[in-house]
Structures are given as structure tokens and as C-alpha cells.
N, C-alpha and C positions, 0 to 999 in steps of 0.2 A: 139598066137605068143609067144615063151619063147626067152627072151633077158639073158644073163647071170644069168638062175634061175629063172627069175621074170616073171611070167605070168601077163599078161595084163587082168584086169577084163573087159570085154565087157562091161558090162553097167555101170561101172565108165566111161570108155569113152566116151560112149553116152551121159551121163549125162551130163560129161565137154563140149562135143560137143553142147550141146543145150542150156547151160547156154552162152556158147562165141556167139552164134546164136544170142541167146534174147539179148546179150548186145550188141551187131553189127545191133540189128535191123533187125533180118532176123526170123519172127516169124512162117511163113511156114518151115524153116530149124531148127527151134527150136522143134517147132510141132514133126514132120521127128524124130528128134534126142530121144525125150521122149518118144517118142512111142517105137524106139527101145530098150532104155532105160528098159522099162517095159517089154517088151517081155523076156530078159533077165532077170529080176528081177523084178516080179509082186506084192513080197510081200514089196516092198520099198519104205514106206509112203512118204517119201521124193520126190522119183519121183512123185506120184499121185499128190503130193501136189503142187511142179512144175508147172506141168503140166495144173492144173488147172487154178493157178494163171495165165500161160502165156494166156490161153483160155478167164477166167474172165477179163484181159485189152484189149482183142480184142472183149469184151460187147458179150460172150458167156457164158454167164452164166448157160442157161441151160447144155452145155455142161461140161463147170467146175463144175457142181454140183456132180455128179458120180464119180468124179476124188478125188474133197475134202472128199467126202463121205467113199473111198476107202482109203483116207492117214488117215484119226480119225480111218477107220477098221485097217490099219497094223498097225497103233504109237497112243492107245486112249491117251499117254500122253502129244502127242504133240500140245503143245497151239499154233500152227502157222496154223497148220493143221485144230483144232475145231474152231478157231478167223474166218478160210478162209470159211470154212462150214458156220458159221452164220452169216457171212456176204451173203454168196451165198443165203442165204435161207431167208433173208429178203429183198434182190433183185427179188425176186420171188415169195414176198410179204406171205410170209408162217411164220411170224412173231411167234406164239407161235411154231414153231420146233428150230427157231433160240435161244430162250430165253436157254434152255438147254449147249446148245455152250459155249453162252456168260458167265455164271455162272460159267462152267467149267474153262474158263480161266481166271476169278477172282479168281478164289478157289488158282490156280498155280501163279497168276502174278497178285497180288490187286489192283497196280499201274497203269491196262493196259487202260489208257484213253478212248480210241476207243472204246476198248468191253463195260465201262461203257457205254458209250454214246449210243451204241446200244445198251445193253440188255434197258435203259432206254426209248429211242424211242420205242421200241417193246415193252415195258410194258404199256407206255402211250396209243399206237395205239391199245392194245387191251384192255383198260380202267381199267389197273388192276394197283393198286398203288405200289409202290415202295418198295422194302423187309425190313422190318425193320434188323436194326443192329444187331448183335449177341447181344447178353443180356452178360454185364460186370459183372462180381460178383466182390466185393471187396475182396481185398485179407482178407485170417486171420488174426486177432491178433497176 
């Protein structure tokens, strides 16, 4: 549809369509929306990532798992994307595939609570100790 010039992108629409879904509370019309979403634009981690998440809070995790999987392949620098993956993957109890995730998104965001807290749980549960700190060197003379 061209409105004076402006072509309408399809799967921005869908995208906005399934975001106002999930926040009305209508997660089968959300679902609906990201799918078409992706059909128009498969390579857009954003949707994957979406998508997933709306999958993972209706406790479908396995099926959100392909989905986060999918947004780390189209965006590996998006840390919303590796945080949602290693969360998915130690809900699935796959605990050393999560540790990688979590790492990742200290290296970008040092602050990120959450991933501490998980990469730590998943270090513990697999008896392996805690990473020591970078080694500080004192500045020169």
C-alpha cells in the first residue's frame, strides 16, 4: 500500500501488531502477528527474539529455544537476545551451553545482575568455581 510516497513495511506492521497483542493480552494474536512478522523478515533478530520471549512466558520454552537461537544468529551482539538464550538453556537444564550466553553479556553490560546471577548458578550446579577477576596491573611510573 503507497500512501503519499510512503510504503508501508509489512513486517513493521506485524511486528507493531503483535507487540499491541502481547500488551492487550492476547498471546495467540501476538503469536499470529510474529510469525507473519518473520515471514516477511526472517533475518530480524528482533522478531526471533520477540517471539520467543512471548513463547517463553506461556512456560514454552522449548519452543522459545529456536527462536532465541535464531535472534544471537541474526544480531550475535545483541545482549537481550544471548541473556533470553541462556536463560532458555538453563530452563532446559543444559546449564554449561548457558554459561557462554551469560559471559557474553557481561563482556557488553558488566552491570547485568541477572546474567551474574545465572552465569553463577550454572557454575555452581556444575561444581566448577567462579572466574577469577581480570588480573589488574598497576599503572607505570
Amino acid at each position: 500500500v503507497n500512501y503519499t510516497g510512503y510504503r508501508l513495511n509489512p513486517a513493521r506492521l506485524h511486528l507493531t501488531r503483535a507487540v499491541a497483542a502481547d500488551h492487550a493480552g492476547l498471546p495467540a494474536e501476538a503469536e499470529r502477528e510474529y510469525r507473519a512478522a518473520l515471514r516477511e523478515n526472517p533475518d530480524l533478530g528482533v522478531i526471533h527474539n520477540q517471539l520467543g520471549v512471548l513463547l517463553a512466558k506461556q512456560e514454552r520454552v522449548a519452543e522459545a529455544l529456536p527462536c532465541f537461537e535464531a535472534a544471537v544468529a541474526a544480531d550475535p551482539t545483541s545482549v537481550d537476545a544471548r541473556y533470553n538464550l541462556g536463560l532458555a538453556l538453563v530452563l532446559g537444564y543444559r546449564w554449561s551451553e548457558a554459561i557462554p550466553h551469560f559471559e557474553a553479556v557481561l563482556r557488553d553490560r558488566p552491570g547485568h545482575a541477572d546474567a551474574r546471577r545465572n552465569l553463577e548458578s550454572a557454575r555452581a550446579l556444575l561444581g566448577r568455581p567462579a572466574a577469577a577477576p581480570p588480573d589488574k596491573k598497576d599503572p607505570a611510573p
